[in-house]
C-alpha positions as CSV (number, residue, x, y, z in Angstrom):
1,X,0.0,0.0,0.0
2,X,1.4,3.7,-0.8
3,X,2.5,5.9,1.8
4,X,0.4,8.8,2.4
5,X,1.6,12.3,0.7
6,X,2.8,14.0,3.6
7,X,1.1,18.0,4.1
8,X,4.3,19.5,2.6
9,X,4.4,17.6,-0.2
10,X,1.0,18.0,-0.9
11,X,1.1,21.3,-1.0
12,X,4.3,21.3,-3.6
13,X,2.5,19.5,-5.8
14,X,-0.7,21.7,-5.8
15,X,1.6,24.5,-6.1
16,X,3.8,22.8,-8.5
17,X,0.7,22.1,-10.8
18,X,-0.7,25.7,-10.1
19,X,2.4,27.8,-11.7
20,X,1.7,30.8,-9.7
21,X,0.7,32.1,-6.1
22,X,-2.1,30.3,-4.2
23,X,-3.7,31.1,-1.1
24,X,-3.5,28.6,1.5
25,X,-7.2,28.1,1.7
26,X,-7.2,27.1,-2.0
27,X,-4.6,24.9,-1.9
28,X,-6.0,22.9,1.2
29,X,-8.9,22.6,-1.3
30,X,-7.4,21.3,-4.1
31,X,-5.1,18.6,-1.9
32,X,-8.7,17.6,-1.5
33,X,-10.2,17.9,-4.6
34,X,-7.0,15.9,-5.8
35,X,-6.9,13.3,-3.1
36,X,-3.6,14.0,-2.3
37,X,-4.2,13.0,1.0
38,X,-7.0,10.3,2.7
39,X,-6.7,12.2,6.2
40,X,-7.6,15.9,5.8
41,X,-8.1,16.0,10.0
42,X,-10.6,18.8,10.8
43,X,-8.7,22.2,9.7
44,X,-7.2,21.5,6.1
45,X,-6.3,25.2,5.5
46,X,-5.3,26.1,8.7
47,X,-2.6,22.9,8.8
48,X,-1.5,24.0,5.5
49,X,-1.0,27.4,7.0
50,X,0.9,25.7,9.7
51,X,3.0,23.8,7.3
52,X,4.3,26.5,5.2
53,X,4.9,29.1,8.1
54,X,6.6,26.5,9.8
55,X,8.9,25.9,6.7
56,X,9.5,29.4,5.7
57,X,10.5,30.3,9.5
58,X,12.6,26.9,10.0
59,X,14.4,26.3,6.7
60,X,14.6,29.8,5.4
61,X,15.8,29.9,2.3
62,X,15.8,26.6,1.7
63,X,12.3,26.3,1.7
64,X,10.4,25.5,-1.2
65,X,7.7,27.9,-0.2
66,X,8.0,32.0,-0.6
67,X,5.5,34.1,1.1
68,X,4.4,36.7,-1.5
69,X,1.5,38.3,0.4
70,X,-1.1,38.2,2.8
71,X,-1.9,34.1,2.8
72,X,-0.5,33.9,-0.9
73,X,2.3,31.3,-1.4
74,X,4.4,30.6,-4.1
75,X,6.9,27.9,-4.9
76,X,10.5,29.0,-4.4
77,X,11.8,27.4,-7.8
78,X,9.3,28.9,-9.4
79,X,9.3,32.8,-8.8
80,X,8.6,34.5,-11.6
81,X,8.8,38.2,-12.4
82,X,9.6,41.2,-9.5
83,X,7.3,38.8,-7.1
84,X,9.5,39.1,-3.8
85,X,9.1,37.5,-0.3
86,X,7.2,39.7,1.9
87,X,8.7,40.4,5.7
88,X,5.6,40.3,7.3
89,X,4.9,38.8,11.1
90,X,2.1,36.0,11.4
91,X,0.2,37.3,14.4
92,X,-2.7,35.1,15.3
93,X,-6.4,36.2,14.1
94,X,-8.9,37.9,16.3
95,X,-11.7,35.6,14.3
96,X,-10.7,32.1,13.7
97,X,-13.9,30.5,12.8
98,X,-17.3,31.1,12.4
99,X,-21.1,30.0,11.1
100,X,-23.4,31.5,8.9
101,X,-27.3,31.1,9.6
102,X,-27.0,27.9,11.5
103,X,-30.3,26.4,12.4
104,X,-32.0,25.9,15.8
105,X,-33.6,22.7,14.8
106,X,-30.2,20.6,14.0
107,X,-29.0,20.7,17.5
108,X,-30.0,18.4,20.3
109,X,-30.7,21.3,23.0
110,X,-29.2,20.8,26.3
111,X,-27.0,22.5,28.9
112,X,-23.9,21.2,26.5
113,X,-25.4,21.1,23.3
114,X,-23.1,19.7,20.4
115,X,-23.0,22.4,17.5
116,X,-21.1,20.4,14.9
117,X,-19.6,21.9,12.0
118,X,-17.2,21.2,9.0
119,X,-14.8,23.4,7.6
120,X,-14.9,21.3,3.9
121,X,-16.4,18.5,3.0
122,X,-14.2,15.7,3.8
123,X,-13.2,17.0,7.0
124,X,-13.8,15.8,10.1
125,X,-16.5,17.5,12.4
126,X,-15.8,20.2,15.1
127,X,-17.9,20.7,18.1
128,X,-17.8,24.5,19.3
129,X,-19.7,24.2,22.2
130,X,-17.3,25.9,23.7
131,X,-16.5,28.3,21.6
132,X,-16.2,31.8,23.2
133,X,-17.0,35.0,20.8
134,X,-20.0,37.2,19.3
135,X,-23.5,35.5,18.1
136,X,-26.5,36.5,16.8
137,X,-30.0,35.2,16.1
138,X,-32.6,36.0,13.6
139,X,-36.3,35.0,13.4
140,X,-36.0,34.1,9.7
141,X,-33.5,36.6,8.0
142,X,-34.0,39.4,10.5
143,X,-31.6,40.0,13.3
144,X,-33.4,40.2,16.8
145,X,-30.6,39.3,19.0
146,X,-26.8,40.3,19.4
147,X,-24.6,38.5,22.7
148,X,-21.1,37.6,23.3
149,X,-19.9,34.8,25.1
150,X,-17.5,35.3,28.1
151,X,-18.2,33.8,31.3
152,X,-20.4,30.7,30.0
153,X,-19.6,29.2,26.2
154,X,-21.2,29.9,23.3
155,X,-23.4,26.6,23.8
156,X,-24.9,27.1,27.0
157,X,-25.8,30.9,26.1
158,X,-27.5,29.4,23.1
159,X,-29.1,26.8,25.2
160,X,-30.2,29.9,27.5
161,X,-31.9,31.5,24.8
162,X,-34.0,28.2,24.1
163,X,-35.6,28.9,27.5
164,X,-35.5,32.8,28.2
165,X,-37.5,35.6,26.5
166,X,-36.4,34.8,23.5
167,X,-37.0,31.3,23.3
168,X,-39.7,31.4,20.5
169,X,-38.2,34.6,18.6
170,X,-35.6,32.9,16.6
171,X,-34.7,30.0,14.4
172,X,-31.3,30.4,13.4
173,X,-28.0,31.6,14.6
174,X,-25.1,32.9,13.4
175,X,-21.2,33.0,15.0
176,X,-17.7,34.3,15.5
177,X,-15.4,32.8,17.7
178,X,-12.6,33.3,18.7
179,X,-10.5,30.1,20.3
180,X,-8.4,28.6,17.6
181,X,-9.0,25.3,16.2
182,X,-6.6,22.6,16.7
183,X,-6.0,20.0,13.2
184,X,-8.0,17.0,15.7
185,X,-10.8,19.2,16.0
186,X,-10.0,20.2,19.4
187,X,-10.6,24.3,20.6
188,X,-7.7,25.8,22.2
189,X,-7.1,28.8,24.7
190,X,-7.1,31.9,23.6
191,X,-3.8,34.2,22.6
192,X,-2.4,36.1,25.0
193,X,-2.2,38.9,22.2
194,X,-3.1,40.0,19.0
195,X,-2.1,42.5,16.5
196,X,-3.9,45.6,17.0
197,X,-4.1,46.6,13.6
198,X,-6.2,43.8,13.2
199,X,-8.9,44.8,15.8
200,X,-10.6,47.4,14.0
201,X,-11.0,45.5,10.6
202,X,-12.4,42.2,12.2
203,X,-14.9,44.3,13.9
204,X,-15.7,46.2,10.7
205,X,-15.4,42.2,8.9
206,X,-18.0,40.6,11.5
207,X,-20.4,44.2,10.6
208,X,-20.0,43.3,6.8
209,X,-20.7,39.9,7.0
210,X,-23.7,39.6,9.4
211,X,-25.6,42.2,8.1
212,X,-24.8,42.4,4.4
213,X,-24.9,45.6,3.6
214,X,-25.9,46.3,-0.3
215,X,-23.0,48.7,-0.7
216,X,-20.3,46.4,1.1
217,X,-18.7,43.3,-0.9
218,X,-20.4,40.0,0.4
219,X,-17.8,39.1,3.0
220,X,-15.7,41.7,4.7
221,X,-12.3,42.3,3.2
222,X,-10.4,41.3,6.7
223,X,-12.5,38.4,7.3
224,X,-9.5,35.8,7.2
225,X,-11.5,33.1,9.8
226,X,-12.4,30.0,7.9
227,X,-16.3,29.5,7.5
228,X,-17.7,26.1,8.9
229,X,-20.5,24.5,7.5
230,X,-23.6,23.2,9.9
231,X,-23.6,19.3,10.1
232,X,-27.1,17.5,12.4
233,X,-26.5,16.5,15.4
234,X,-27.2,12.9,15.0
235,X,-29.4,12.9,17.9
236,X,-32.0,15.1,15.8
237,X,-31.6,12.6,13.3
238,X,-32.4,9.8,15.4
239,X,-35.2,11.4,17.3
240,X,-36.8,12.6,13.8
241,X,-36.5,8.5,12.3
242,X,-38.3,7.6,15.5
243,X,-40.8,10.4,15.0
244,X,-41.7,9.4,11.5
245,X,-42.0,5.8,12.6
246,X,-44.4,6.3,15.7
247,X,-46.2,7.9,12.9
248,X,-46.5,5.7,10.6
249,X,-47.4,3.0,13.2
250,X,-50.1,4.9,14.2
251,X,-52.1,5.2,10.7
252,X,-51.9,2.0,10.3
């Protein structure tokens, strides 16, 4: 049986193939698209991150990888033009990950709900229950409800909300958290610092995004988290097969 492309050489080839500068988001989609490798793990483009910083900061210039701007790589061998390495510092982002209209009725409400999501499909499934950063619910596509987690996660305030004023006001939910996601899926503590340059444009990013303003571009220029797509929890799954087969049991 073949050995497994490691990350690194993964992402040569995809670069190799490309000819030109790739973000690092793209190119963890294509190593999936091309089956470069079985295991993706649960954060593809944030382990390809990993992998390149780590190689440009370790080996220098012996890397195969030059950093030509914000998240755009390019093979060393293959710099073409005036293209030149940029100097800049990798600071970690104020967003890391977030969800998009989420629905209420694929989680399995309790005081620790699981609110599963994948970052592509392929990927294995993260649970940011607790998840600490800025959510919002709407009763359809209207907003009627902005919080922030601090002292309790993001799960049990959402969990709250299923049993407080606002219990039957809203059917979806939206997120931006802020604990970095680990390749196994787990969340980690939060940095002891950030860049605060990048403050003010994640704010104005979160603004773009939720409300989608007709004027602004669709996602805010700064937005740099990686979006993670809703999966069921499988206990709504399982209470919904039993649903429909107490039903049918009972017309006949």
């Amino acid at each position: 049986m073949a050995k497994e492309m490691t990350w690194k050489k993964a992402i040569e080839e995809v670069l190799r193939q490309a000819g030109s500068a790739m973000d690092y988001k793209e190119i963890a989609d294509q190593i999936i698209t091309l089956g470069l490798r079985k295991s993706v793990g649960a954060t593809p483009a944030a382990t390809v991150s990993s992998n390149l910083v780590t190689s440009i900061k370790n080996e220098g210039t012996k890397s195969p990888f030059l950093k030509v701007g914000r998240g755009q790589y390019f093979l060393n061998q293959a710099r073409l033009g005036n293209t030149q390495p940029t100097d800049e510092i990798e600071s970690p982002q104020v967003i890391t990950s977030f969800g998009m209209f989420w629905r209420r009725d694929m989680v399995h409400w309790t005081q620790k709900p699981r609110l599963l999501g994948v970052q592509k499909l392929g990927a294995e499934s993260v649970d940011f229950c607790n998840q600490q950063g800025i959510y919002l619910l709407y009763d359809g596509r209207e907003i009627v409800y902005v919080g922030r987690t601090t002292d309790r996660t993001l799960g049990r305030r959402l969990y709250e909300h299923t049993l407080d004023r606002l219990s039957t006001r809203w059917d979806r939910f939206s997120w931006f958290g802020l604990l970095p996601v680990l390749e196994k899926g787990d969340l980690t503590s939060m940095p002891s610092h950030y860049n605060s340059g990048q403050i003010t444009p994640a704010l104005e990013a979160i603004l773009i995004e939720a409300l989608e303003p007709r004027q602004n571009r669709k996602r805010g220029d700064d937005l740099s988290a990686v979006e993670f797509l809703q999966q069921e929890d499988p206990e709504v799954k399982k209470r919904r097969i039993k649903e429909t087969i107490e039903n049918i049991l009972n017309r006949a």
